[in-house]
LUMPAZA-405932 format. One record per residue (C-alpha): residue number from 1; residue in one letter; x, y, z. Coordinates in steps of 0.25 Angstrom, whole numbers. Layout:
residues N
<node torse="NUM" guke="A" u="X" v="Y" w="Z"/>
...
END
This chain:
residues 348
<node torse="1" guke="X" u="-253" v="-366" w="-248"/>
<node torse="2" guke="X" u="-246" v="-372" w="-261"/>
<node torse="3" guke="X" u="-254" v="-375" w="-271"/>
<node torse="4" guke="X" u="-258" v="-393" w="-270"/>
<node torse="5" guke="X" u="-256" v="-393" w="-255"/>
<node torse="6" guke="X" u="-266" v="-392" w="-244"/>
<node torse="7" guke="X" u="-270" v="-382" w="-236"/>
<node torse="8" guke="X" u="-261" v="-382" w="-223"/>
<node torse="9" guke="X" u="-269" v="-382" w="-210"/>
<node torse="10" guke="X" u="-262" v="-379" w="-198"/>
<node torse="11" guke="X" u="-267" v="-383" w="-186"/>
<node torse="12" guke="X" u="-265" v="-377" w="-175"/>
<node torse="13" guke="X" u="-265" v="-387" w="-161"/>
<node torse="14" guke="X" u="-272" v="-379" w="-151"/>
<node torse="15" guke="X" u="-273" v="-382" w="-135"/>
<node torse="16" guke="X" u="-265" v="-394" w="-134"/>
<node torse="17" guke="X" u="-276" v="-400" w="-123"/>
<node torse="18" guke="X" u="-288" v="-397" w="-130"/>
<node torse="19" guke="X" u="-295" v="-405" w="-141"/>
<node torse="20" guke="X" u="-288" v="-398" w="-153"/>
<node torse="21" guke="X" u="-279" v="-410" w="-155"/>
<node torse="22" guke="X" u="-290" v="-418" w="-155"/>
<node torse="23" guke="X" u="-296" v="-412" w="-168"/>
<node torse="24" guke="X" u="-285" v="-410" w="-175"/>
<node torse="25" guke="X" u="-282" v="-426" w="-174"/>
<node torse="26" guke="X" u="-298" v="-430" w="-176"/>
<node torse="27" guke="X" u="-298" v="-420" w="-188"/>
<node torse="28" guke="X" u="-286" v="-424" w="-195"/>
<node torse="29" guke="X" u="-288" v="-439" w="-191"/>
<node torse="30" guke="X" u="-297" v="-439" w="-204"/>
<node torse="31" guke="X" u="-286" v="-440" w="-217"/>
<node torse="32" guke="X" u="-294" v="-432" w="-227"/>
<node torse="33" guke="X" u="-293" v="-419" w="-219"/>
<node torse="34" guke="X" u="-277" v="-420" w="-225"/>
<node torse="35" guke="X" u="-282" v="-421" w="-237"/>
<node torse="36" guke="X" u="-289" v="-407" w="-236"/>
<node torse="37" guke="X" u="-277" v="-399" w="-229"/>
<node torse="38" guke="X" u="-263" v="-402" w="-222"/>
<node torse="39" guke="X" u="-264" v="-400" w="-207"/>
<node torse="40" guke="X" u="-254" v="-393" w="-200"/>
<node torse="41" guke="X" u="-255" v="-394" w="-186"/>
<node torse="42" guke="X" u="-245" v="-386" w="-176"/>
<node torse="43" guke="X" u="-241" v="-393" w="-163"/>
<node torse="44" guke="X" u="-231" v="-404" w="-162"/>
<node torse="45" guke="X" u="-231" v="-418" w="-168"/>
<node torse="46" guke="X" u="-228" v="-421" w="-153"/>
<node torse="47" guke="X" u="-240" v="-416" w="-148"/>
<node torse="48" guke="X" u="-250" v="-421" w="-159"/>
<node torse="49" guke="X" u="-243" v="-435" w="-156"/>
<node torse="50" guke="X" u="-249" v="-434" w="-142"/>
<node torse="51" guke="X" u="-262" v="-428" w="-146"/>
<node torse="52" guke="X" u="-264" v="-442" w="-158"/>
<node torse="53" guke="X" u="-262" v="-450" w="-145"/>
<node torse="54" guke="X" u="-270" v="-444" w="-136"/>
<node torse="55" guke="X" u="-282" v="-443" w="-147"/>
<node torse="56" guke="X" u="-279" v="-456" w="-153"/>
<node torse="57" guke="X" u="-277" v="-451" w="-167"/>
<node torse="58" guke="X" u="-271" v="-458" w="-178"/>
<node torse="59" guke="X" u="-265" v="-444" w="-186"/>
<node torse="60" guke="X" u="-251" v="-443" w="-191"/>
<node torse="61" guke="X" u="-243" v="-430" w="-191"/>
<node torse="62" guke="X" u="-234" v="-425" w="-198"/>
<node torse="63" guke="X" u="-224" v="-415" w="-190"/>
<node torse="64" guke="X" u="-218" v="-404" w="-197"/>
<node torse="65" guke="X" u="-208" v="-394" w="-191"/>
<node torse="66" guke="X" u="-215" v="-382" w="-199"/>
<node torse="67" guke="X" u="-227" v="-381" w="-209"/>
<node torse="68" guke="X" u="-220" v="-381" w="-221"/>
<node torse="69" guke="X" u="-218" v="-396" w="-219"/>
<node torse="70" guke="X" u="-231" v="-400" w="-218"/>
<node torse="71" guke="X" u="-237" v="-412" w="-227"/>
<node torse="72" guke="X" u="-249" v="-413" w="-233"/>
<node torse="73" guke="X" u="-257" v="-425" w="-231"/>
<node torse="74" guke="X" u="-252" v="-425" w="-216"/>
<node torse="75" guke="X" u="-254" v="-420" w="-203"/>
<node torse="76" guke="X" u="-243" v="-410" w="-199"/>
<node torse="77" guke="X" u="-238" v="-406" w="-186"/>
<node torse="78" guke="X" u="-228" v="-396" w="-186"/>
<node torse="79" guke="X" u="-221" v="-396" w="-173"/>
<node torse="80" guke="X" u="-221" v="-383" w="-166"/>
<node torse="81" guke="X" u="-217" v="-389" w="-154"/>
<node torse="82" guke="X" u="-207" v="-401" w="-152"/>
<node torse="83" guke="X" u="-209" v="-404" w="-137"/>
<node torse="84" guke="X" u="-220" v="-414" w="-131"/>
<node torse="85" guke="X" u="-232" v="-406" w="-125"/>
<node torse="86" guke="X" u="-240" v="-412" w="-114"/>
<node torse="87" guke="X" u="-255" v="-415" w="-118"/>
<node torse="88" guke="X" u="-265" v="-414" w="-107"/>
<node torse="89" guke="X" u="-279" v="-415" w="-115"/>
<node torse="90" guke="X" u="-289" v="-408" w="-109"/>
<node torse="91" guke="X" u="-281" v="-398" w="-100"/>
<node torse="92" guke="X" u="-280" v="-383" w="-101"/>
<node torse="93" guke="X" u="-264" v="-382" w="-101"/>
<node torse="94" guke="X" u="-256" v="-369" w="-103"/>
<node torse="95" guke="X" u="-247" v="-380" w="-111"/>
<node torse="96" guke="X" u="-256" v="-382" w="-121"/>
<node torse="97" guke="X" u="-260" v="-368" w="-122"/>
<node torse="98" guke="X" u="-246" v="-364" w="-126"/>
<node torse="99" guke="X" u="-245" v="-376" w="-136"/>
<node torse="100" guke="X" u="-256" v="-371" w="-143"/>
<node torse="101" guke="X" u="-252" v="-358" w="-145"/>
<node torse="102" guke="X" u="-238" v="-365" w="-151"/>
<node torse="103" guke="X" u="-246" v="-370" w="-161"/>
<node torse="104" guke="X" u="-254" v="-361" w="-164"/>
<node torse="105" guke="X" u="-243" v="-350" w="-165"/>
<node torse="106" guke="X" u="-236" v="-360" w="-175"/>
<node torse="107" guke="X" u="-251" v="-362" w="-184"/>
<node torse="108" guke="X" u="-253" v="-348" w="-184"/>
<node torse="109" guke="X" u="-238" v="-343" w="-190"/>
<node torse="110" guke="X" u="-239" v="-356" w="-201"/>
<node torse="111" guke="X" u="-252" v="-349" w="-204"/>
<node torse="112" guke="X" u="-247" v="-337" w="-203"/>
<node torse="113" guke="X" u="-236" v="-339" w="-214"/>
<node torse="114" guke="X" u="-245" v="-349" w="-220"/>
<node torse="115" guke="X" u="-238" v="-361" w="-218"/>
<node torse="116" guke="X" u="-251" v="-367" w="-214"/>
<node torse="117" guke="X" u="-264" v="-360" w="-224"/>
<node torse="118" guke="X" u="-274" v="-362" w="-212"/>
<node torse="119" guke="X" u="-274" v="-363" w="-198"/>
<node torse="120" guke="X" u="-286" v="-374" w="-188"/>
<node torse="121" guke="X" u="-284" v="-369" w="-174"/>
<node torse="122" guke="X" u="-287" v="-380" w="-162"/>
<node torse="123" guke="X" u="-293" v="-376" w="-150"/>
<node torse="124" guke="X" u="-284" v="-366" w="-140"/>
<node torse="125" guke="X" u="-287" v="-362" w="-125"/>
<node torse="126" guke="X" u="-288" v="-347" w="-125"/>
<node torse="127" guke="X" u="-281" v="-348" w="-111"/>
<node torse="128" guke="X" u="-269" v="-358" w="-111"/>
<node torse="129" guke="X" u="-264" v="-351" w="-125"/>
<node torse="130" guke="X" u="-262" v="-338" w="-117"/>
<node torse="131" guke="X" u="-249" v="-334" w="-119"/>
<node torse="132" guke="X" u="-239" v="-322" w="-122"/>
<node torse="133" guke="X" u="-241" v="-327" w="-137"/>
<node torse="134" guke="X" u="-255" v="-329" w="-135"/>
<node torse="135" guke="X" u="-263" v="-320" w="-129"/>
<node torse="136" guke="X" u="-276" v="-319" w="-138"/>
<node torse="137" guke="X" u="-291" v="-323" w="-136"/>
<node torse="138" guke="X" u="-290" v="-335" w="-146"/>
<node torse="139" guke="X" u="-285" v="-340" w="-158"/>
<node torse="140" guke="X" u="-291" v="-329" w="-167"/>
<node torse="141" guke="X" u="-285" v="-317" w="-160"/>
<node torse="142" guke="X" u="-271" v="-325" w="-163"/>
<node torse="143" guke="X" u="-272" v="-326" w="-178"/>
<node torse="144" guke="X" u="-277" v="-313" w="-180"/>
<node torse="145" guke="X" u="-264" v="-306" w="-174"/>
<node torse="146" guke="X" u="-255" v="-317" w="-181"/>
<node torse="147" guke="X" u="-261" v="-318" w="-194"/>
<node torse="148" guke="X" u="-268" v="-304" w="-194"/>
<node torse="149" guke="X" u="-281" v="-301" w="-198"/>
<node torse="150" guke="X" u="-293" v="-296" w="-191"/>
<node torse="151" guke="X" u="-300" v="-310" w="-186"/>
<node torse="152" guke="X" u="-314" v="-315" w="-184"/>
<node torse="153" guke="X" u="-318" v="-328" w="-177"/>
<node torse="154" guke="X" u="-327" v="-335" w="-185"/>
<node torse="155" guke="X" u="-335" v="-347" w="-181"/>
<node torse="156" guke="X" u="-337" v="-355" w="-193"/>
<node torse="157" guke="X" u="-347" v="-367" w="-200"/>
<node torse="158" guke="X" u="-353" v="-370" w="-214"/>
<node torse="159" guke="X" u="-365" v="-365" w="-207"/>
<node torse="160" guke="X" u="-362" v="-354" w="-198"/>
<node torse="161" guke="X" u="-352" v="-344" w="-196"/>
<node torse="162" guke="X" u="-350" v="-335" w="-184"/>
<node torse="163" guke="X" u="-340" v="-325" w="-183"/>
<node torse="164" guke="X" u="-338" v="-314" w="-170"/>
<node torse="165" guke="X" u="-335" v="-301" w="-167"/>
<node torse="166" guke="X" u="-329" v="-303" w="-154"/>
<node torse="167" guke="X" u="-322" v="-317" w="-151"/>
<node torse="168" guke="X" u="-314" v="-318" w="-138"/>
<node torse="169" guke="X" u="-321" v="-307" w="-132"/>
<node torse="170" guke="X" u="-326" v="-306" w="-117"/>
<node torse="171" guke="X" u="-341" v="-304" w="-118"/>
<node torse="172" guke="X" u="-340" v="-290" w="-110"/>
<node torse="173" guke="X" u="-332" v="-287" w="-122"/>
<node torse="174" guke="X" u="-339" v="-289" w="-134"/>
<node torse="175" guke="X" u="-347" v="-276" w="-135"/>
<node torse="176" guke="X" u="-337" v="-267" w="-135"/>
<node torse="177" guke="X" u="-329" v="-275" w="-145"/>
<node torse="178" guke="X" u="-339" v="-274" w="-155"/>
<node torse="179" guke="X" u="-336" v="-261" w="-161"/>
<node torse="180" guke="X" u="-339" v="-257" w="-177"/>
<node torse="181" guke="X" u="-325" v="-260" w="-179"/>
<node torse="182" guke="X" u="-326" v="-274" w="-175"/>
<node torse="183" guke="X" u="-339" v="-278" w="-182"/>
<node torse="184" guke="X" u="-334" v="-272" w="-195"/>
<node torse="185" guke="X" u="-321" v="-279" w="-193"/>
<node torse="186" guke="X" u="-327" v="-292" w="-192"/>
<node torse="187" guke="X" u="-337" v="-292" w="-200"/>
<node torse="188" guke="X" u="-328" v="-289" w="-211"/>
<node torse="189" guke="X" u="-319" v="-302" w="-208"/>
<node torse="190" guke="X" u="-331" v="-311" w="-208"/>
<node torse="191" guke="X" u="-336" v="-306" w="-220"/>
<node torse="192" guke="X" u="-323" v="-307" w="-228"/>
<node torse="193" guke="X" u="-321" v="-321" w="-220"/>
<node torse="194" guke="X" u="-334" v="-325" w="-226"/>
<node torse="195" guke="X" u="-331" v="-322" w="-242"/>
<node torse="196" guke="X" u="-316" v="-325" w="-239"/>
<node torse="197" guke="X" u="-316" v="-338" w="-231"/>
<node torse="198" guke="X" u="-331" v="-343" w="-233"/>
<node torse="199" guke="X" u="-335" v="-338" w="-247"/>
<node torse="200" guke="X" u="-347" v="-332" w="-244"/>
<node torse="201" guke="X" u="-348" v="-321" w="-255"/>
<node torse="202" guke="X" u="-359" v="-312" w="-247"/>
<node torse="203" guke="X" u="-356" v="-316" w="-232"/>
<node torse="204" guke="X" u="-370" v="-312" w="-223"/>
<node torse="205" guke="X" u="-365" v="-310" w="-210"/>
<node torse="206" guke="X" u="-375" v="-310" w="-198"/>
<node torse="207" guke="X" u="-370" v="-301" w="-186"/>
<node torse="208" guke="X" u="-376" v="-304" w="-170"/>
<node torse="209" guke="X" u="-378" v="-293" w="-160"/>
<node torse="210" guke="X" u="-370" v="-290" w="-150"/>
<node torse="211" guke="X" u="-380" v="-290" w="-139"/>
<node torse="212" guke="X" u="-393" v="-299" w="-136"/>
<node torse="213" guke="X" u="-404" v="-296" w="-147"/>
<node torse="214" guke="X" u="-393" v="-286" w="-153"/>
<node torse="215" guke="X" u="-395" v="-278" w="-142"/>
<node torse="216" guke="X" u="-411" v="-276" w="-145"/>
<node torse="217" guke="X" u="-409" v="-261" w="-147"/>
<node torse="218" guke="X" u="-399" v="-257" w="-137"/>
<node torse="219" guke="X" u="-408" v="-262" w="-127"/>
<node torse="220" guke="X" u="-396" v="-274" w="-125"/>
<node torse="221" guke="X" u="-384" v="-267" w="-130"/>
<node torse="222" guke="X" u="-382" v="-256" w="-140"/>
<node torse="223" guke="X" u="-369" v="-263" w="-147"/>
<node torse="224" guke="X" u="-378" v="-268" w="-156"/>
<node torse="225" guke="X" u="-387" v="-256" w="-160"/>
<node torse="226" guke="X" u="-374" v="-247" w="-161"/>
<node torse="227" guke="X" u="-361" v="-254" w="-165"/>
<node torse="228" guke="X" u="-367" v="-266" w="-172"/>
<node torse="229" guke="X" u="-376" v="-262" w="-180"/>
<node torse="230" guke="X" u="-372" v="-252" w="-187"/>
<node torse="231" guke="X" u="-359" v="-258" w="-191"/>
<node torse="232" guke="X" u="-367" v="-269" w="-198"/>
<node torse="233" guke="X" u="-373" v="-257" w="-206"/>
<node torse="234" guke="X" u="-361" v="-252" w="-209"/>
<node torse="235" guke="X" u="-355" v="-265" w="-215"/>
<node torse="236" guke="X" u="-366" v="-269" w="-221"/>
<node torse="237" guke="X" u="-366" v="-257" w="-229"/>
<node torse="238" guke="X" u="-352" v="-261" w="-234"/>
<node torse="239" guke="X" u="-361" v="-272" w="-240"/>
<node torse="240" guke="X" u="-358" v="-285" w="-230"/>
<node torse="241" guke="X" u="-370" v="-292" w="-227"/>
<node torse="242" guke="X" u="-368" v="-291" w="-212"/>
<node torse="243" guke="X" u="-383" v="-292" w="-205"/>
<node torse="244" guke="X" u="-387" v="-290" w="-190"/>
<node torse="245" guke="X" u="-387" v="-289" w="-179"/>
<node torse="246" guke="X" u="-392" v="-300" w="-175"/>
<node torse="247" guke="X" u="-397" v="-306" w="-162"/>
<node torse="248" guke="X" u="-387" v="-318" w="-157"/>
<node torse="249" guke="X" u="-398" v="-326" w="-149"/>
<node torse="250" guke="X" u="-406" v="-330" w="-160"/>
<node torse="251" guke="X" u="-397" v="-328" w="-172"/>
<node torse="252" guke="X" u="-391" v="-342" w="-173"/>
<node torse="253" guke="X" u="-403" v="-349" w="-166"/>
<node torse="254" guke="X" u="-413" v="-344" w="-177"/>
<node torse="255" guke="X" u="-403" v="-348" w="-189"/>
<node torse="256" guke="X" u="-402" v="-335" w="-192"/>
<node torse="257" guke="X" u="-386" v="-335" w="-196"/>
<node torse="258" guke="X" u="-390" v="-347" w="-205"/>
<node torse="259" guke="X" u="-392" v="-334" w="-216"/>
<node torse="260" guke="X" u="-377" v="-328" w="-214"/>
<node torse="261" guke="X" u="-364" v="-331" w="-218"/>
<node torse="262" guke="X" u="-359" v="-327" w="-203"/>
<node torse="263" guke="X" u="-363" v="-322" w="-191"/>
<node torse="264" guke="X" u="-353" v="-310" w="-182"/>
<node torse="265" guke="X" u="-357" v="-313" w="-167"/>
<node torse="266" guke="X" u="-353" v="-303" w="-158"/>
<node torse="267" guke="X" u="-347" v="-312" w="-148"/>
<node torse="268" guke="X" u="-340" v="-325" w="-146"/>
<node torse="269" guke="X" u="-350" v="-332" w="-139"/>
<node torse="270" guke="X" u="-361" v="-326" w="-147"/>
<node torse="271" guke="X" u="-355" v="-333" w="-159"/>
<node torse="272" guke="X" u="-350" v="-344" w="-154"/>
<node torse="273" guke="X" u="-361" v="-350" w="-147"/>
<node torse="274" guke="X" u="-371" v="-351" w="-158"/>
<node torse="275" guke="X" u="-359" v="-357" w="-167"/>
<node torse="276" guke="X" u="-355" v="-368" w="-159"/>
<node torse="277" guke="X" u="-368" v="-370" w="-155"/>
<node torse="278" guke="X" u="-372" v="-373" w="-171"/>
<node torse="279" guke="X" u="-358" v="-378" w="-176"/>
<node torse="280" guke="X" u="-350" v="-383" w="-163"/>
<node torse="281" guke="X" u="-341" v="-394" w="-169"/>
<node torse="282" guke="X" u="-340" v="-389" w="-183"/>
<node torse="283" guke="X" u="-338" v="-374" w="-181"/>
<node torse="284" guke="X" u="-326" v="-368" w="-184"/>
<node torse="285" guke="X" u="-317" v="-355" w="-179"/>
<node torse="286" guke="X" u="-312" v="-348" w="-191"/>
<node torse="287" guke="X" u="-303" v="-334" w="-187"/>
<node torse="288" guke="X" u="-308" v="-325" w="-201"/>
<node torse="289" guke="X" u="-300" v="-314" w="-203"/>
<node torse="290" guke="X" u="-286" v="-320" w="-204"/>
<node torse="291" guke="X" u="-277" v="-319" w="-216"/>
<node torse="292" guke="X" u="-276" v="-334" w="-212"/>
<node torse="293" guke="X" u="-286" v="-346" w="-210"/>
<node torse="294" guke="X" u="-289" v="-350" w="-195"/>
<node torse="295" guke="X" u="-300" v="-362" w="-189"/>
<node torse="296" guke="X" u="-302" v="-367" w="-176"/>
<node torse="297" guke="X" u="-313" v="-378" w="-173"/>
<node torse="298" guke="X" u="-325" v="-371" w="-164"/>
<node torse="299" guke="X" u="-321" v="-378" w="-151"/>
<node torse="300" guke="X" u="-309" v="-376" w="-140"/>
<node torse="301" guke="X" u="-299" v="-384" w="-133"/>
<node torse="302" guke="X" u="-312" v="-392" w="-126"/>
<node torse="303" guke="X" u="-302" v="-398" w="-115"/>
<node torse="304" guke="X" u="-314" v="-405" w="-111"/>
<node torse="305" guke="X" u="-314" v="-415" w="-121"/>
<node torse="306" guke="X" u="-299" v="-415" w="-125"/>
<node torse="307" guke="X" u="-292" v="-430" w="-127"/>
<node torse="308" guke="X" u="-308" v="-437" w="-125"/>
<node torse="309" guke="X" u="-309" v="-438" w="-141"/>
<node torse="310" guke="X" u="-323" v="-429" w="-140"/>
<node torse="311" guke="X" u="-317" v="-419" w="-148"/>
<node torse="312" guke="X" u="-323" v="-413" w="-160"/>
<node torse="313" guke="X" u="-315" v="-412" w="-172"/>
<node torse="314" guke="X" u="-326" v="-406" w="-182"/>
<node torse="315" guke="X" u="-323" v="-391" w="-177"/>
<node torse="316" guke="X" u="-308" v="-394" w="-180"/>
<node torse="317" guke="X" u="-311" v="-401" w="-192"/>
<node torse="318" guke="X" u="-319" v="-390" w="-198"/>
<node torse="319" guke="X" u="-311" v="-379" w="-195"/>
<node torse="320" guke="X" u="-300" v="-386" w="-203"/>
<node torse="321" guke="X" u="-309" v="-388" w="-216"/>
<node torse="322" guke="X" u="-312" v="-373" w="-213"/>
<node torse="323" guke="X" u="-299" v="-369" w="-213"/>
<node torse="324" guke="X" u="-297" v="-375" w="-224"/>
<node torse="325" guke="X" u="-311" v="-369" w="-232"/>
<node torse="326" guke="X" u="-305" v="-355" w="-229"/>
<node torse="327" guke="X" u="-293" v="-356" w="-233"/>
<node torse="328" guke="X" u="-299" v="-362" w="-247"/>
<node torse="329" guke="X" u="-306" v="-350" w="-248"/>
<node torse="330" guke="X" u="-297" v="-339" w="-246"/>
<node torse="331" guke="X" u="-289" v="-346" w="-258"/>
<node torse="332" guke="X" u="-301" v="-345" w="-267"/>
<node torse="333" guke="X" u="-304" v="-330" w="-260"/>
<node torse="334" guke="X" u="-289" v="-325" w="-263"/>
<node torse="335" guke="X" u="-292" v="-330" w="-278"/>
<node torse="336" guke="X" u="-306" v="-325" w="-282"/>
<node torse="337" guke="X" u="-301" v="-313" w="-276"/>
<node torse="338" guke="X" u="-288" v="-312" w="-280"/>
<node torse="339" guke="X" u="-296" v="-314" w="-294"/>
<node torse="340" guke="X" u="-306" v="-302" w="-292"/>
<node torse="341" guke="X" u="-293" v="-292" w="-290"/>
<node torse="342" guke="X" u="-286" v="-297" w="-302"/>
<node torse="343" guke="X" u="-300" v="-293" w="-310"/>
<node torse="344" guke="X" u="-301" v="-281" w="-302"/>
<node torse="345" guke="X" u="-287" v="-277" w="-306"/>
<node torse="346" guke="X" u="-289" v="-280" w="-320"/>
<node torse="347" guke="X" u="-302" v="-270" w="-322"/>
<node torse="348" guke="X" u="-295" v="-258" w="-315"/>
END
């Protein structure tokens, strides 16, 4: 990003039927969000012409050919496709599916090369996206083989942050995908993500058993007992404040994460219940661990409502002004680090 301009949010359109459009309009109905960043959304005037119909919107785009193009103060579409696309609000279409992985392959190179400096995903179906191109649990598996890095999916509020050590797993599957390795792993990308992205100088992170009650002993499960618990011993002797295990079914009823910085859940529905439980609406999917910034609002295509005007912006909208936090401070990370090494550099 040159220095006076905004920072580039690309957008990527996500399943053309679900409410992801719908967001995207209500949030950048309100002017003033220009004035924060320069949105970048990749799909086709075309389509965003329907979409401002069908929700009755009054934006104006701006179409561009490529990213370079874009202008600050409006709302660019860069044109990755040229021919009209059939909406049908609502319906799970293998159409839309392919559409969306258009644009989201276009977001993610401009990201990649930085021709956008963040990236807010709209919702996609796991299903209709499957492809040749395409053939990954989610959005998070994606970016970490495009952009590289080791990734983390982090549920994210002022209040609560929630991160997992198994994301698209099957149930039956989580157990044995816990190893030493892994909880190392992520627990080193949470912690960084929380000094990096969230400067939070001395992150306390809580960690949940794996089993109900952590397995009470070995009585429900030894995972707890034998891989989980001694590898938080052995990070936390490397000087992280990493605390637990902690039973799951009282740990967020109690308030007890109000004292951390973050929680590592073991699972996905571990995790995500409790959050959007306490934040549905305004949390935020953040993928920690890239080399590049990644949002997604907390909530799916929702077909159900898709076209009724009962969709709920706030997650989108929040995971824009996250996006855009990050990115703020990694700049002011690379400089007070940058700074320590040239003082380093200078005593030795």
């Amino acid at each position: 990003m040159k220095q006076g301009e905004k920072i580039r949010l690309g957008i990527s359109i996500g399943d053309l039927n679900g409410i992801g459009s719908e967001v995207i309009l209500r949030t950048f109905e309100d002017e003033r969000m220009l004035e924060i960043c320069t949105p970048v959304i990749f799909a086709s005037v075309k389509t965003m012409s329907v979409f401002k119909k069908l929700h009755g919107s009054k934006v104006d785009f701006h179409g561009i050919e490529k990213p370079t193009d874009v202008i600050d103060g409006k709302i660019n579409v860069v044109n990755v496709w040229k021919e009209p696309v059939q909406i049908n609000l609502g319906q799970e279409e293998k159409t839309a599916g392919q559409y969306a992985f258009k644009s989201l392959k276009a977001a993610t190179h401009a990201l990649k090369i930085a021709e956008v400096d963040v990236l807010v995903t709209a919702p996609i179906n796991k299903h209709n996206i499957q492809s040749e191109e395409f053939n990954f649990p989610g959005h998070t598996d994606y970016l970490g083989v495009e952009l590289g890095g080791e990734t983390l999916m982090f549920m994210v509020t002022r209040e609560l942050k929630v991160g997992l050590f198994t994301d698209h797993v099957a149930v039956k599957d989580v157990a044995s995908t816990i190893t030493p390795e892994l909880i190392k792993k992520k627990i080193d990308i949470i912690h960084h993500s929380l000094i990096q992205d969230f400067r939070v100088q001395q992150p306390k992170i809580a960690v949940l058993g794996i089993n109900p009650h952590s397995g009470d002993n070995g009585v429900i499960g030894k995972e707890d007992q034998e891989i989980l618990t001694p590898t938080l011993e052995a990070i936390r002797e490397e000087g992280k404040i990493v605390l637990g295990p902690y039973s799951a079914d009282s740990f967020f009823g109690t308030g007890a994460y109000k004292a951390f910085d973050a929680v590592m859940a073991a699972y996905h529905d571990q995790g995500l219940i409790p959050f959007k439980t306490i934040s549905f609406g305004e949390g935020v999917n953040y993928t920690a661990g890239l080399p590049r910034i990644r949002t997604s609002p907390d909530h799916g295509t929702a077909y159900s409502i898709a076209g009724k005007g009962k969709a709920d912006f706030r997650s989108f909208r929040e995971a824009v002004y996250l996006a855009l936090d990050i990115f703020r401070n990694r700049e002011e990370y690379k400089e007070l680090t940058k700074n320590v090494l040239k003082k380093q550099g200078k005593k030795i």
